[in-house]
C-alpha positions as CSV (number, residue, x, y, z in Angstrom):
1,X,25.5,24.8,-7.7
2,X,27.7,27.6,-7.4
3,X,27.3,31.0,-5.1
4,X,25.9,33.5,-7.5
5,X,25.6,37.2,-6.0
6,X,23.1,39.5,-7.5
7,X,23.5,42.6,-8.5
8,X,20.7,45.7,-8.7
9,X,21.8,47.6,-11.9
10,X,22.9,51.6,-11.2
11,X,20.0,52.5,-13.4
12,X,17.1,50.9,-11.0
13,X,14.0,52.9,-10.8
14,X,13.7,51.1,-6.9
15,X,16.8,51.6,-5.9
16,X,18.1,55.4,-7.6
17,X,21.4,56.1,-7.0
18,X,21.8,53.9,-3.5
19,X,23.5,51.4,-4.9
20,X,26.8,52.6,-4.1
21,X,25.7,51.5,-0.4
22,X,26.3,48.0,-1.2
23,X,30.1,48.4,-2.3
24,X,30.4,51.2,0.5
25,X,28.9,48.7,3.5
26,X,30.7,45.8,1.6
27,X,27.8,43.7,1.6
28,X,25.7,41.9,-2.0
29,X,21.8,42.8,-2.5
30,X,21.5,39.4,-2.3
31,X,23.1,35.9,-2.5
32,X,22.1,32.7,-4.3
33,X,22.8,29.7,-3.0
34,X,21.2,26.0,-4.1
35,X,17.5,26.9,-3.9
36,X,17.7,29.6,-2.0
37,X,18.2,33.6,-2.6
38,X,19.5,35.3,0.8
39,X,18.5,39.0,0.5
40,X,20.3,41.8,2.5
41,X,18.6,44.1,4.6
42,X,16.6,46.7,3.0
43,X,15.6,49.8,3.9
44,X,13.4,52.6,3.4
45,X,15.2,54.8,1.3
46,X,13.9,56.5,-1.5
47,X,15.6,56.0,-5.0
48,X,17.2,59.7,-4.6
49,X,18.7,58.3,-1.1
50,X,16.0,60.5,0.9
51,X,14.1,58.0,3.5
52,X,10.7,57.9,3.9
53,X,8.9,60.3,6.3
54,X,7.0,58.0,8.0
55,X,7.7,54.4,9.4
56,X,4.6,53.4,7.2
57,X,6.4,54.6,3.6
58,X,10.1,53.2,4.6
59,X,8.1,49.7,5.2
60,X,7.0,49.9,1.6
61,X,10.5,51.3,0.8
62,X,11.7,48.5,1.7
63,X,9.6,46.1,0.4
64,X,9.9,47.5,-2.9
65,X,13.6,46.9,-2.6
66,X,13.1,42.8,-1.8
67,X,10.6,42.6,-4.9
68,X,12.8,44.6,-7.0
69,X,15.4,41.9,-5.9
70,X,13.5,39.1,-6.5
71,X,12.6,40.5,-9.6
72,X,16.1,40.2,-11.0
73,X,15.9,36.8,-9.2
74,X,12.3,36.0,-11.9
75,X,10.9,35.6,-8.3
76,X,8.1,37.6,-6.2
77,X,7.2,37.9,-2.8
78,X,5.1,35.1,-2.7
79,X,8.4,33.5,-2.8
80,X,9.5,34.6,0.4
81,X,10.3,31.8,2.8
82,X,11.7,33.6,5.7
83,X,11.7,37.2,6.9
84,X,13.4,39.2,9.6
85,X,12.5,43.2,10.6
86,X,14.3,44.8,12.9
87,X,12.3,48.0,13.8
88,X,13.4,51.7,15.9
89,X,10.3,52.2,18.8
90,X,8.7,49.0,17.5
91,X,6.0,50.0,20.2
92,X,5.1,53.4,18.6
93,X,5.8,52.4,14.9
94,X,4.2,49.2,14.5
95,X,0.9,50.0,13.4
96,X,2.4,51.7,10.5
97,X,5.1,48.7,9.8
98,X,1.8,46.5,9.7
99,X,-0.3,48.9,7.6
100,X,2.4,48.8,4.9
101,X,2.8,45.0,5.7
102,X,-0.4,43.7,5.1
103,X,-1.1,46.3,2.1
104,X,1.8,44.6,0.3
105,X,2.4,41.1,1.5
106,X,-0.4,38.5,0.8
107,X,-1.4,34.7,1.9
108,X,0.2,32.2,2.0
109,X,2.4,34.2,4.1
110,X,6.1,33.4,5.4
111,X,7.6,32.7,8.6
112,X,8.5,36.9,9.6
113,X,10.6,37.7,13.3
114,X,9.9,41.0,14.2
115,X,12.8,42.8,16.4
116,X,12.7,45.7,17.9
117,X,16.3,47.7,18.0
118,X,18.0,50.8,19.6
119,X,18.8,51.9,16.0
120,X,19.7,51.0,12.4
121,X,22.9,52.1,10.1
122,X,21.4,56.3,10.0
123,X,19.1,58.1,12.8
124,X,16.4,58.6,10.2
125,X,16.1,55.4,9.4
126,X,13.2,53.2,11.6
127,X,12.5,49.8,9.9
128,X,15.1,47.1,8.2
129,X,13.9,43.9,6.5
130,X,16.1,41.0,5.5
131,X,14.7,37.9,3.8
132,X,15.1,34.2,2.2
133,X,13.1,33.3,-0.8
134,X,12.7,30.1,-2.2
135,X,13.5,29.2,-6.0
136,X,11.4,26.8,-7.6
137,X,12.2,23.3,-7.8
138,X,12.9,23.6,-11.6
139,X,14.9,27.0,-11.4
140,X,17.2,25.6,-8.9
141,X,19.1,22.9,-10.8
């Protein structure tokens, strides 16, 4: 199967006018390969390119972002496979990551790494969350 790169249309009620980030970092939403869609990190911007106030609404920033992804994809987040965060004062921020996490992310749940960093792409930003989803067995061929 070839390498297929998905692309979040300029007119995405998720994702605003932030699209331009993608050609501007030099970097796809997200790549399919086989089975498997490998999604860039996401963050929690709003679609107007203001981030959230609070490390609670940039975590469902961002996770808007990956469903809005899979979306495109005809996947969900129940199709997530493998997930990486890399969070700003994990310490302090973390009960907001994981109020926003388990409002939005349900059973059967998939493997996540949580990382805590020194900081992400902007100062404002706190959380960034990159993840592999898995395509049906049917979808994949």
């Amino acid at each position: 199967m070839p390498i297929h790169h998905v692309e979040v249309p300029d007119n995405s009620p998720v994702f605003g006018g932030t699209t331009s980030a993608f050609a501007r970092f030099g970097h796809a939403p997200a790549v399919r390969s086989h089975s498997h869609l490998f999604i860039s990190g996401q963050i929690g911007r709003r679609p107007d390119g203001v981030p959230g106030e609070t490390v609670e609404e940039q975590t469902e920033l961002a996770i808007r972002r990956l469903e809005e992804i899979l979306r495109l994809e005809n996947l969900d987040l129940g199709d997530l496979v493998d997930v990486t965060s890399y969070h700003v004062d994990i310490r302090e921020n973390m009960s907001g990551f994981l109020a926003a996490k388990q409002r939005l992310i349900k059973a059967p749940y998939p493997a996540w790494t949580i990382i805590g960093v020194s900081g992400l792409a902007s100062p404002e930003l706190l959380v960034e969350i990159q993840a592999t989803a898995a395509y049906p067995d049917d979808a994949a061929r």
